[in-house]
C-alpha positions in Angstrom: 15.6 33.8 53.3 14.7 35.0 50.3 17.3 32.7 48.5 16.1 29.9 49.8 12.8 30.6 49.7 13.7 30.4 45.4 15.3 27.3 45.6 12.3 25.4 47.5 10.4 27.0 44.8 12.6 25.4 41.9 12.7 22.1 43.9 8.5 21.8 44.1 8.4 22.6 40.5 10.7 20.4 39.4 8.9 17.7 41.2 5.7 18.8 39.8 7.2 18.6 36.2 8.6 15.4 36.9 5.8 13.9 37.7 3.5 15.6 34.7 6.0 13.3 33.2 5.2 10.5 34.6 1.5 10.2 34.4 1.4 11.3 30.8 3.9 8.6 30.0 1.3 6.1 32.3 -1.6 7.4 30.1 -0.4 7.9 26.7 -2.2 6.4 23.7 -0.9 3.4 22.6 -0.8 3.2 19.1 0.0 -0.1 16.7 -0.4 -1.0 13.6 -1.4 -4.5 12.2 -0.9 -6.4 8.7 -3.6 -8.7 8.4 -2.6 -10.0 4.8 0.3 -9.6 3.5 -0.2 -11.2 0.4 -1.8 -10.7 -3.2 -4.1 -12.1 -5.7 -2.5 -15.5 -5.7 -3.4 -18.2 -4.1 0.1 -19.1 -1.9 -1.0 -19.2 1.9 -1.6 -15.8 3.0 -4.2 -13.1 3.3 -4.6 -10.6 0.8 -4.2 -6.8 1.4 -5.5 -5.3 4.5 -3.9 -3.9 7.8 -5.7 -2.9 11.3 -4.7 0.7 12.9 -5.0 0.2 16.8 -5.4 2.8 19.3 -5.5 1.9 23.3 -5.8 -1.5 21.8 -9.4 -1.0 20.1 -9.3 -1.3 16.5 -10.1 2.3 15.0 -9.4 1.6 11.4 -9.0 -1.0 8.4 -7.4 -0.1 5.2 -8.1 -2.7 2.4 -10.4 -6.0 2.9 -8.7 -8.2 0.6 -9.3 -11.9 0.3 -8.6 -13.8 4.0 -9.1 -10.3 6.1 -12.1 -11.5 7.5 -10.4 -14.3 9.3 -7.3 -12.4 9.9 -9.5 -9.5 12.1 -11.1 -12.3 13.5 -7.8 -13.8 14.5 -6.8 -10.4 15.7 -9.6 -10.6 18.0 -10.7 -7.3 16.4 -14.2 -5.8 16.9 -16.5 -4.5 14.5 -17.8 -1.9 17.2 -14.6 -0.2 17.2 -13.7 1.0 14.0 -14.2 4.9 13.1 -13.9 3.8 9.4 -12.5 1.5 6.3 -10.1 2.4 3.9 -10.6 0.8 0.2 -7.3 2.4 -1.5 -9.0 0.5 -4.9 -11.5 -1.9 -6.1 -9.5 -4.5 -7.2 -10.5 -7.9 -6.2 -7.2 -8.8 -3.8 -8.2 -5.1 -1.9 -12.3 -5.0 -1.5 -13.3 -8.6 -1.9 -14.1 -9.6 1.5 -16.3 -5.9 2.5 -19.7 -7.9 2.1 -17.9 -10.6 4.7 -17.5 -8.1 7.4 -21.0 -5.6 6.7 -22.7 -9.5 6.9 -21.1 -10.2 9.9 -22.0 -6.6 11.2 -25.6 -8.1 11.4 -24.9 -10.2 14.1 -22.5 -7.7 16.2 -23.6 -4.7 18.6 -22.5 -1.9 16.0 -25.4 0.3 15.6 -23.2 3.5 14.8 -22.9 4.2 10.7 -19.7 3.5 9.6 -17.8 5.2 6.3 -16.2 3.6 3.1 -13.9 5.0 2.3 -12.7 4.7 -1.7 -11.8 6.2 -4.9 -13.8 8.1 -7.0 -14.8 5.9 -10.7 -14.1 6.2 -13.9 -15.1 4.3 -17.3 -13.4 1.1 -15.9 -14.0 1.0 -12.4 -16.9 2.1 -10.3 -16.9 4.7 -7.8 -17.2 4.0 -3.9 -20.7 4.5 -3.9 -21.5 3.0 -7.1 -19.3 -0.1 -5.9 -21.6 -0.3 -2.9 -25.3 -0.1 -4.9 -23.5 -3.2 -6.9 -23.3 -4.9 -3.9 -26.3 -3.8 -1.8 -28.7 -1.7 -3.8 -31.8 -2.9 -4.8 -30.6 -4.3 -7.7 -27.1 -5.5 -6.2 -25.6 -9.0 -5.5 -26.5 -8.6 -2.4 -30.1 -6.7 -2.6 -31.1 -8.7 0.6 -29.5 -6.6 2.3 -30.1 -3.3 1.0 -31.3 -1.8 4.4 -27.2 -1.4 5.0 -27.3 1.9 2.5 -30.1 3.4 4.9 -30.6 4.7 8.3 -33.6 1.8 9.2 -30.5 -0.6 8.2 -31.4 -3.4 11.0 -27.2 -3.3 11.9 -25.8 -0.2 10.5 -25.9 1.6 7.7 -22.4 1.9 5.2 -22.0 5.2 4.3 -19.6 5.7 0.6 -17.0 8.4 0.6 -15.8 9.2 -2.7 -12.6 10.8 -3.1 -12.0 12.8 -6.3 -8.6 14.8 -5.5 -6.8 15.3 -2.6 -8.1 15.9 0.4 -8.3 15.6 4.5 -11.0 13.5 7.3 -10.9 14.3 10.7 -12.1 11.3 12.6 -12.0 11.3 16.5 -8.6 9.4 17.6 -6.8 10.0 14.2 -6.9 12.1 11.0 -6.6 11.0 7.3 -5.2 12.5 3.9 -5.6 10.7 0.6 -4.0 11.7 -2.8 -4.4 9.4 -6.2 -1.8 7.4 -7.0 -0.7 5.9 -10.6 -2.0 1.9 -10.6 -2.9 1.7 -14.6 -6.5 2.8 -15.6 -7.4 1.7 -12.2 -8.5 4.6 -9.8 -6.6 4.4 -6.6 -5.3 6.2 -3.5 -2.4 6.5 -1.0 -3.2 7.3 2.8 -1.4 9.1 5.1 -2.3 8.6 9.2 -1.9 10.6 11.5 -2.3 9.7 15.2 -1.0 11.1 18.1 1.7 12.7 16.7 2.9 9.6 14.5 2.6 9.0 10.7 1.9 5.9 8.9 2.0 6.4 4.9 0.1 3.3 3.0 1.5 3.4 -0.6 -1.5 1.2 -1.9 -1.2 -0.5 -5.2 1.4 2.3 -7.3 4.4 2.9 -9.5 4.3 6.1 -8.0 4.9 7.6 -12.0 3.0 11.1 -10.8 5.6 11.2 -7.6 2.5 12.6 -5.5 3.7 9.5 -2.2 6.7 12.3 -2.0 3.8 15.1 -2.3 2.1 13.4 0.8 4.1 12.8 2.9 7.4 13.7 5.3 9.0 12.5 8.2 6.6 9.1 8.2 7.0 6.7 11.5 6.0 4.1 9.0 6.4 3.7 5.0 4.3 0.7 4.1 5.3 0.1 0.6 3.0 -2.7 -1.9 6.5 -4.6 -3.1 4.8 -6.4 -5.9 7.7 -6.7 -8.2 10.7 -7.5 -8.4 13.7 -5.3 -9.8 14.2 -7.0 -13.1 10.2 -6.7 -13.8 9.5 -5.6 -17.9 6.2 -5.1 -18.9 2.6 -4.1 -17.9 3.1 -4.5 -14.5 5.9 -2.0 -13.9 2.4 0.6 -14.6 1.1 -0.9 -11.6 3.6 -1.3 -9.1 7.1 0.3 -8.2 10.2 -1.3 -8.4 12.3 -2.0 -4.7 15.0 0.7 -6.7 11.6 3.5 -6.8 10.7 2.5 -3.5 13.6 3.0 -1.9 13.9 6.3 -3.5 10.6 6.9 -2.3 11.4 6.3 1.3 14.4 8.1 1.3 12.9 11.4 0.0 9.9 11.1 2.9 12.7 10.5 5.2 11.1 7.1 6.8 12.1 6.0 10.3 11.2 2.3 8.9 9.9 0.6 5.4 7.5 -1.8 5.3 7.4 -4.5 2.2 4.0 -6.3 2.1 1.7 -7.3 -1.0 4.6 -10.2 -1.7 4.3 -12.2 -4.2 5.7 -15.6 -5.7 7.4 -13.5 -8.0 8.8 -11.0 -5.7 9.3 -13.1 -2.9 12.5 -15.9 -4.2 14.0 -12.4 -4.7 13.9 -11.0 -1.7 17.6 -10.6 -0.9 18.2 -8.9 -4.2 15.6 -6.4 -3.3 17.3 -5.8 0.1 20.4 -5.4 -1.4 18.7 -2.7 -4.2 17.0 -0.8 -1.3 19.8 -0.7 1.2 22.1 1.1 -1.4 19.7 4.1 -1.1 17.5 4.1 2.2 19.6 3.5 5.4 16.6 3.3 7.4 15.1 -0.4 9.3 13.7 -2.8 6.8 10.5 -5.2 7.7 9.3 -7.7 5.1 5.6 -7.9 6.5 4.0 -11.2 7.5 0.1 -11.7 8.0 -0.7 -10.9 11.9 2.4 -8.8 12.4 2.0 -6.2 15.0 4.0 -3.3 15.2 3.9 -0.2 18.0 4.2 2.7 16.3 
């Protein structure tokens, strides 16, 4: 009796256990990530910089608001009311042009809710977030008109700057971020790891990674998303900006990357796009994407 008394036991937990199983897996968060633009500075058809983290299909964060994101997160059927913050990794045009696009169209949406900017500290060349946003918005901005948007009485919402100086960690509700700066010239700029729900997604940004500190970030990443704006035989000033498909395939291999994503293409980069496969695939074995604006991947 007692015997079997122990092997109903096992049975009913077993079942129980089973079905914990089965109703997290019917519940759990569903977690994608989109490329709005997968382009540059040039004009050749596609968006600029800027990708869409999703979460139970809401979209939670944007990282860069280059030149054509408006329209992409339009596209995406995207909604102002759902994101927990923005992401500038820098202030170059083809990464923060289109901000004043979406705070404008805030005006007209039902966010009420302050939402964070998120950028890099300045230096003698560059602004800093919040100095970036009084250009815009402040009472003497470009924008002045709209000046309420740096203050609680904002009649949408107000933008709140975030400068980041060193590295350093933001808890928001769904997902978490860390930043580090990242070598891009004399520009100030920054790489951002996600966490959400037990998944990582490191953004390289605009680097050449020459202070290795994507390798000091990150490990074990669900996602590498990589700026491929060179190609392998690149000389001159832009191999201080970007890396090379030879140092971001190093890169990926040393964070141990399920998959590598190659966005920011350019003209240059792009009629060389075997070549850099063939570069990449000689040191990182893991799956490949060349991004395209609108791609949506599960994570």
């Amino acid at each position: 009796m007692l015997m079997l008394y122990f092997r109903k036991k096992r049975v009913i937990m077993k079942k129980i256990f089973l079905l914990s199983l089965l109703v997290n897996s019917l519940f759990a968060s569903k977690v994608s990530f989109e490329v709005l633009g997968s382009g540059g500075p040039e004009i050749d058809g596609r968006a600029s910089t800027s990708y869409i983290l999703w979460i139970d299909n809401k979209a939670r964060l944007i990282v860069d608001m280059g030149s054509g994101s408006m329209l992409r997160f339009e596209q995406s059927k995207a909604k102002l009311e759902d994101l927990e913050a923005v992401v500038l990794t820098h202030l170059h045009i083809d990464h923060s042009v289109d901000l004043p696009a979406f705070v404008k169209a805030g005006y007209f949406s039902k966010r009420r809710k302050s939402l964070d900017i998120i950028a890099p500290d300045g230096n003698e060349f560059f602004p800093s977030c919040s100095e970036f946003l009084n250009d815009l918005f402040g009472k003497n901005g470009a924008y002045r008109y709209m000046q309420d948007v740096l203050t609680k009485e904002s009649d949408s919402f107000e933008i709140i700057p975030v400068n980041i100086k060193k590295e350093t960690k933001r808890e928001y509700k769904d997902f978490s971020l860390s930043f580090i700066r990242v070598h891009h010239g004399i520009v100030p700029a920054l790489a951002v790891l996600i966490y959400v729900k037990n998944k990582t997604i490191l953004i390289s940004g605009d680097t050449n990674d020459a202070n290795h500190n994507l390798e000091k970030l990150a490990q074990n990443v669900n996602l590498f998303v990589a700026h491929h704006a060179i190609a392998q035989n690149a000389r001159g000033y832009a191999t201080h900006l970007h890396m090379s498909p030879f140092i971001i395939a190093k890169v990926a291999k040393k964070i141990k990357a399920k998959k590598l994503l190659l966005t920011h293409r350019m003209k240059r980069t792009i009629t060389k796009e075997n070549e850099t496969l063939r570069t990449i695939k000689t040191i990182y074995k893991g799956k490949i994407i060349f991004a395209e604006d609108r791609m949506k991947m599960e994570i």
